[in-house]
C-alpha positions as CSV (number, residue, x, y, z in Angstrom):
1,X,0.0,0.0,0.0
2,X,1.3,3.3,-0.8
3,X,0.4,6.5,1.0
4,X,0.1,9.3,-2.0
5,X,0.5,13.3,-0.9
6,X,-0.2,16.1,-3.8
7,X,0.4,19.7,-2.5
8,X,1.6,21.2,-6.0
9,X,-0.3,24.0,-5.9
10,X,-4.1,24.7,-4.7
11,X,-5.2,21.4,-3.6
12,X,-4.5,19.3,-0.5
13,X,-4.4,16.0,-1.3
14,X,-4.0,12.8,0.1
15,X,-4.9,9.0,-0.8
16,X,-4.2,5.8,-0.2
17,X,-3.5,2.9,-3.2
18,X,-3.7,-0.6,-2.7
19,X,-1.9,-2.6,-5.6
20,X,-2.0,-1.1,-8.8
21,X,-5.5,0.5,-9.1
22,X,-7.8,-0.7,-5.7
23,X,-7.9,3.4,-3.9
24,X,-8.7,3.0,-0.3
25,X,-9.2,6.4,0.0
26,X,-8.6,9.8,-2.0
27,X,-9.4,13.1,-0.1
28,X,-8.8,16.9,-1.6
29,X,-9.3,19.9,0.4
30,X,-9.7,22.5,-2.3
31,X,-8.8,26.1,-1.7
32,X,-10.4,27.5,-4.8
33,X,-13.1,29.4,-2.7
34,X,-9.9,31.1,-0.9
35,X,-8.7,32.4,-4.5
36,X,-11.6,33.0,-5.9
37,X,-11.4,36.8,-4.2
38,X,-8.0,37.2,-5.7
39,X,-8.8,36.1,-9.4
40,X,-6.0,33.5,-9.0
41,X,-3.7,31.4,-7.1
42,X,-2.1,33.3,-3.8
43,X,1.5,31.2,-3.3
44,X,2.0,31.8,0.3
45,X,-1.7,32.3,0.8
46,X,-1.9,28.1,-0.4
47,X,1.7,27.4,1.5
48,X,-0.3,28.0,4.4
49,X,-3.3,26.3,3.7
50,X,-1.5,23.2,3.5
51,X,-0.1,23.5,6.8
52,X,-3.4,24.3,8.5
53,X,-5.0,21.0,6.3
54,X,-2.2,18.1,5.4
55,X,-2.2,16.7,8.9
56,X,-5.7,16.5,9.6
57,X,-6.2,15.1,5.8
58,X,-4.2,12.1,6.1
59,X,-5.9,11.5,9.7
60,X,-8.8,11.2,7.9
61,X,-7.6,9.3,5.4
62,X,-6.1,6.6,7.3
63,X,-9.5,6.3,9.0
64,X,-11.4,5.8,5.8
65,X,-8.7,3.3,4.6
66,X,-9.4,1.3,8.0
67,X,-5.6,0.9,8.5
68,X,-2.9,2.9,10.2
69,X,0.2,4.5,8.9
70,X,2.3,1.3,9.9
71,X,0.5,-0.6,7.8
72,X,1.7,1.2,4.3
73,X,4.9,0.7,2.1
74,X,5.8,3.6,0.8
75,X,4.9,7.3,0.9
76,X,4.9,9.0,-2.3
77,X,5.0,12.8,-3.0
78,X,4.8,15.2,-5.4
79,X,8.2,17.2,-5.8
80,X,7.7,19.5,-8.6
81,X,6.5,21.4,-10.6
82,X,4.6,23.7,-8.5
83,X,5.0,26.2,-6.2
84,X,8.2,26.6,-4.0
85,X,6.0,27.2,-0.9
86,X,3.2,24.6,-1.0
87,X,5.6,21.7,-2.4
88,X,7.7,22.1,0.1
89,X,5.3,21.6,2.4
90,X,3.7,18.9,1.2
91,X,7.7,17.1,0.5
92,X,8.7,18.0,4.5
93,X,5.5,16.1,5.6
94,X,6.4,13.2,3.5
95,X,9.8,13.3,4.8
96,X,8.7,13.1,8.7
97,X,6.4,10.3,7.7
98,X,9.2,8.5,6.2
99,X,11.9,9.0,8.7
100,X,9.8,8.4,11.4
101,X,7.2,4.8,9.9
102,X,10.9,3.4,8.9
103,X,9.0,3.3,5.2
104,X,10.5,4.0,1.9
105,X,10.3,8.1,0.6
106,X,9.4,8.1,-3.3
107,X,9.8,11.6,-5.1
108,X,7.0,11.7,-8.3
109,X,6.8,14.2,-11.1
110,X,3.3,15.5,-10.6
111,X,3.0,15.5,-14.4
112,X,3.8,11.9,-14.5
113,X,1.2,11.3,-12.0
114,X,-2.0,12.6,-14.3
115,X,-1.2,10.4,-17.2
116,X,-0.8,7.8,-14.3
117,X,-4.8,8.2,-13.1
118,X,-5.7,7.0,-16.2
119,X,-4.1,3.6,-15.2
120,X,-6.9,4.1,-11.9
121,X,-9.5,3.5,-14.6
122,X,-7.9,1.8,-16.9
123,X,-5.5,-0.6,-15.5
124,X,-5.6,-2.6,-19.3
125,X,-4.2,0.1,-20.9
126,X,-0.6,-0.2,-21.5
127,X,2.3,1.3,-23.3
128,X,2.9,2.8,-26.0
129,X,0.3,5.3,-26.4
130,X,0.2,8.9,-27.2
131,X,-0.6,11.5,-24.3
132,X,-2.0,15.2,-24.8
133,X,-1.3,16.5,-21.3
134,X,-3.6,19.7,-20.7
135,X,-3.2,21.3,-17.6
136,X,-3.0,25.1,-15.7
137,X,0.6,24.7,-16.3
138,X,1.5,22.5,-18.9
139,X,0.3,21.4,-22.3
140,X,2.3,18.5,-24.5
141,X,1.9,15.8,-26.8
142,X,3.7,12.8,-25.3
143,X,5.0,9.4,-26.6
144,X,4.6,7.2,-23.7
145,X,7.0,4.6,-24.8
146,X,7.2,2.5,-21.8
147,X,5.5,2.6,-18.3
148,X,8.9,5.2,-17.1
149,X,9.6,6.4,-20.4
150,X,8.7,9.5,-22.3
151,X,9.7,11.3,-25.1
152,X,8.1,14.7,-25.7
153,X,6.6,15.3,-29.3
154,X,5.5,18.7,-29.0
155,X,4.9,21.3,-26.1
156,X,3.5,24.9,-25.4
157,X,6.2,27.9,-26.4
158,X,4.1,30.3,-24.5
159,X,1.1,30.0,-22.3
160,X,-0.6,26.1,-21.4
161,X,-4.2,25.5,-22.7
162,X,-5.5,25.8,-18.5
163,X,-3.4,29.1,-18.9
164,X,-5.4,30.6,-21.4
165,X,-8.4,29.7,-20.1
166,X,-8.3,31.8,-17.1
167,X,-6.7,34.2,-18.8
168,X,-9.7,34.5,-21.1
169,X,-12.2,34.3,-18.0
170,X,-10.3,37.3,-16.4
171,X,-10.4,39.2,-19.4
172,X,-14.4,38.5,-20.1
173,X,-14.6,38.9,-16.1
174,X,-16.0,35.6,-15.7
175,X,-14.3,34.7,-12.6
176,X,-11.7,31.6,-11.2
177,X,-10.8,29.1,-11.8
178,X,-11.5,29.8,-16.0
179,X,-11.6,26.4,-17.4
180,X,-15.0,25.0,-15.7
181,X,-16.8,28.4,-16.2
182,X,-16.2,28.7,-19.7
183,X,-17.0,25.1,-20.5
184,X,-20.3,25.4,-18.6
185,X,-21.1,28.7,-20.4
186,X,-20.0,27.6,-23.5
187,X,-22.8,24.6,-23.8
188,X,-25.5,26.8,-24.3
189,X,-23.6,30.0,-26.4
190,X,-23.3,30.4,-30.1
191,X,-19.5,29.8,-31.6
192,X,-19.7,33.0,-33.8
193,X,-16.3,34.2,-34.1
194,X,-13.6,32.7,-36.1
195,X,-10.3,33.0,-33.4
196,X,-6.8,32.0,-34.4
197,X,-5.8,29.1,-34.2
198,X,-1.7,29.4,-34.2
199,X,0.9,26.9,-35.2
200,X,-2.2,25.0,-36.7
201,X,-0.3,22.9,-39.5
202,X,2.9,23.5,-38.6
203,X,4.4,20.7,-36.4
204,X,3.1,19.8,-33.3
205,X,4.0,22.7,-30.7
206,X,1.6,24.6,-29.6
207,X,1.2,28.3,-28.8
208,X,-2.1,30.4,-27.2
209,X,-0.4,33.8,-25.9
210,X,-1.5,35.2,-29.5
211,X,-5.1,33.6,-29.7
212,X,-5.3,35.3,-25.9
213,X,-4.2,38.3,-27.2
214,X,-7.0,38.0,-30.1
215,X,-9.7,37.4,-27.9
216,X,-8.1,40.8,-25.4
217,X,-8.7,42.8,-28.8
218,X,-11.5,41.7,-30.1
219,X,-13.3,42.4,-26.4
220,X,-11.8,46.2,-26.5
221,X,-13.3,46.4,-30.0
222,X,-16.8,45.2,-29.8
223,X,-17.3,45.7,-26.2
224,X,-21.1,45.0,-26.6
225,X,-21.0,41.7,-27.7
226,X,-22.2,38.4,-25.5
227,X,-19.3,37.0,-23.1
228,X,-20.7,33.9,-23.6
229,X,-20.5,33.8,-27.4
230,X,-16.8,35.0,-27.1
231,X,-15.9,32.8,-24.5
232,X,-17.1,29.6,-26.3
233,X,-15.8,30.4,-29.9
234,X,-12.5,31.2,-27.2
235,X,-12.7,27.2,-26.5
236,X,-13.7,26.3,-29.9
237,X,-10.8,27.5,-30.9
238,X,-8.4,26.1,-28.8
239,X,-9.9,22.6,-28.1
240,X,-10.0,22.3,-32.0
241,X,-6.0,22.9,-31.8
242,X,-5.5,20.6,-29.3
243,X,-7.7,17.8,-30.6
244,X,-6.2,18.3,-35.1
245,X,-2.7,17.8,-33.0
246,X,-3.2,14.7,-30.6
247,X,-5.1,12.9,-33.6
248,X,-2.7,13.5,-36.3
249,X,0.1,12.4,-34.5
250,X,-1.4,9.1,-33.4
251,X,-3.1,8.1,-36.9
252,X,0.6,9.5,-38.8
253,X,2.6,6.9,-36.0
254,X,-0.1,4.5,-36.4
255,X,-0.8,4.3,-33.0
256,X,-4.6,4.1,-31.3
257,X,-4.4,4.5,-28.1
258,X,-4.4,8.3,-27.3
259,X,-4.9,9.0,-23.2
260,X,-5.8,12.4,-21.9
261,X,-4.3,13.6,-18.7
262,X,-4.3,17.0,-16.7
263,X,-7.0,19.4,-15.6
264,X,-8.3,20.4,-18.7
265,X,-8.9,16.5,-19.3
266,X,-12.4,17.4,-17.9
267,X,-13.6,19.6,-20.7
268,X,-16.7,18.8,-22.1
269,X,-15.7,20.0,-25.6
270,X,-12.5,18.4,-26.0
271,X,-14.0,14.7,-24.8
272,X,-16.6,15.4,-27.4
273,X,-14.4,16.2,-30.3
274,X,-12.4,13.3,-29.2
275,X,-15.0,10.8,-29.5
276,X,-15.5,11.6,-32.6
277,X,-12.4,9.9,-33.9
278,X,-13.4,6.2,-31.9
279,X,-13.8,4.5,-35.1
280,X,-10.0,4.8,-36.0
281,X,-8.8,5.6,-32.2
282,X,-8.8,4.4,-28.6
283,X,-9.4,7.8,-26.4
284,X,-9.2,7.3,-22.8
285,X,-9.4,10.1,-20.2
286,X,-10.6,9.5,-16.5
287,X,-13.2,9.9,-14.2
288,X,-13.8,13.8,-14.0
289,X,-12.2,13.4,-10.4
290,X,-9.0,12.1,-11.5
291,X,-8.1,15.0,-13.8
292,X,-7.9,17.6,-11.8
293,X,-5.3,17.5,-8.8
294,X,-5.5,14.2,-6.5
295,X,-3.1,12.1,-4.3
296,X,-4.1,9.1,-6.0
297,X,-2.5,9.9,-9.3
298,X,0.6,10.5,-7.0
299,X,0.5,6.5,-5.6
300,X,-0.3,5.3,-9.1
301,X,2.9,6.7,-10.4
302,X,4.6,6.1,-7.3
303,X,3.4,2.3,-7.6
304,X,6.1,1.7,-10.6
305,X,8.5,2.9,-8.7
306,X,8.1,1.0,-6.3
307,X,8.4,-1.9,-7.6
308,X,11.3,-0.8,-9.8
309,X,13.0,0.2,-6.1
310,X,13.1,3.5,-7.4
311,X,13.8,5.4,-3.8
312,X,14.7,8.8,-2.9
313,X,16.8,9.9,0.2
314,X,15.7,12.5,2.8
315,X,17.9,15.1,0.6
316,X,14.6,15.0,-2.4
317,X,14.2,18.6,-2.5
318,X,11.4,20.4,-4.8
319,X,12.0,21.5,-8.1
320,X,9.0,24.2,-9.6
321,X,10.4,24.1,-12.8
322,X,10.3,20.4,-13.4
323,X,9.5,19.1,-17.0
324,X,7.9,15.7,-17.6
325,X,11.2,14.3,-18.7
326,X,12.8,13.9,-15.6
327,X,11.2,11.2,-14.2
């Protein structure tokens, strides 16, 4: 059993994994409602947060999992990226743990641990497949080669699909977090504006800081039109970019399965446009609760290695830059 902690950012999270895919308990504390007043994360406001919730999280998780902290493996932690402040948080309490239970301390790229909750659902599903990554912070096309190895295909050169998203919200004044108000908005809107969709055909980067840019101007310009029409031909366009990227790859490698991971995972529209390609393509993407940020993800990924002996030493510091090829 592997005890899972997630700290990377807003969320507190904890879980507990049995085996590969059996959860025993998966708890999140989110602090959205204590952004919310400040359009946006607060980094020491969510450092703090953590402190006040992690202990009496894991408590509580223990309790649901019917066992006690003696009783687990391993305790795995997410180490980067994020910020400073609230990974280092969540990294010191999963140090104590480990010096103190005797138990082995495993460091996991939070990155690696979303395209790891689709093994949750999905524990079939094996290497290789293609990965579109969509999150607040990161947006990639991945080659999942093996279960520990990656090779990046394309990534964003400016701002990350969640990125734009509340970027977009702020600028139509629509509130945080951006991604699930414009999807909800955007189901009953009308798509009437034609946004760019940059770096379309050309390779598979991607880049939204221009198409947020668009969507800035065209507000200043027409400042009577409907937020919702902008904000859902805003998602048409990018989800559209996202989706002719993922699908091209896969059907040019020949390869059909194609897993979603990340936050922006949950989107309505880009499951939708997805689906549309299941005659030629395997999509998977998980349970709405196991896209956005969770501790379970983090056991998953910690799970292989594990059993690859893959430990860290109490010296694992944080790193808030880390990219998904350092494993």
């Amino acid at each position: 059993m592997i005890f899972g902690i997630e700290t990377s950012c807003d969320e507190t999270a904890v879980a507990i994994l049995k085996g590969k895919d059996k959860i025993l308990s998966n708890l999140v504390y989110s602090q959205i409602d204590v952004h919310k007043v400040f359009g946006g994360v607060v980094p020491e406001v969510a450092a703090r947060k953590h402190v006040e919730v992690l202990y009496k999280l894991s408590l509580k998780a223990f309790e649901e999992a019917e066992i006690t902290p003696y009783n687990i493996d391993a305790i795995a932690v997410s180490f980067g990226p994020g910020l400073i402040g609230a990974l280092l948080i969540g990294v010191s309490f999963a140090k104590g743990m480990s010096l103190s239970l005797g138990k082995p301390l495993i460091g996991v790229n939070h990155l690696m641990g979303h395209i790891y909750a689709n093994f949750l659902d999905f524990p079939k599903l094996k290497p290789p497949f293609v990965t579109l990554l969509v999150s607040g912070g990161h947006t990639a096309i991945l080659l999942v080669k093996d279960y520990l190895d990656f090779e990046i295909i394309g990534e964003t050169r400016d701002d990350a699909a969640g990125e734009a998203f509340d970027k977009v919200a702020r600028i139509l004044d629509l509130g945080y977090p951006g991604g699930p108000v414009i999807d909800e908005i955007s189901k009953k809107a009308q798509k009437l504006y034609d946004f760019p969709r940059p770096l379309y055909d050309r390779g598979y980067d991607f880049s939204f800081s221009g198409l947020k840019t668009s969507v800035l101007y065209f507000v200043r310009d027409y400042p009577h039109s409907k937020k919702e029409d902008i904000a859902a031909s805003f998602q048409e366009a990018i989800i559209d970019t996202l989706v002719h990227k993922v699908t091209k790859f896969a059907i040019k490698e020949n390869i059909k399965d194609i897993v979603i991971a990340g936050g922006v995972a949950a989107n309505s529209l880009l499951r939708k446009k997805l689906n549309t390609f299941k005659d030629k393509l395997n999509i998977y993407y998980p349970r709405q609760s196991l896209c956005t940020d969770n501790a379970a993800m983090i056991c998953r990924a910690g799970y292989e290695k594990y059993v690859r002996t893959m430990f860290d030493t109490l010296d694992l510091d944080v790193v808030p830059n880390l990219g998904i090829s350092k494993i």
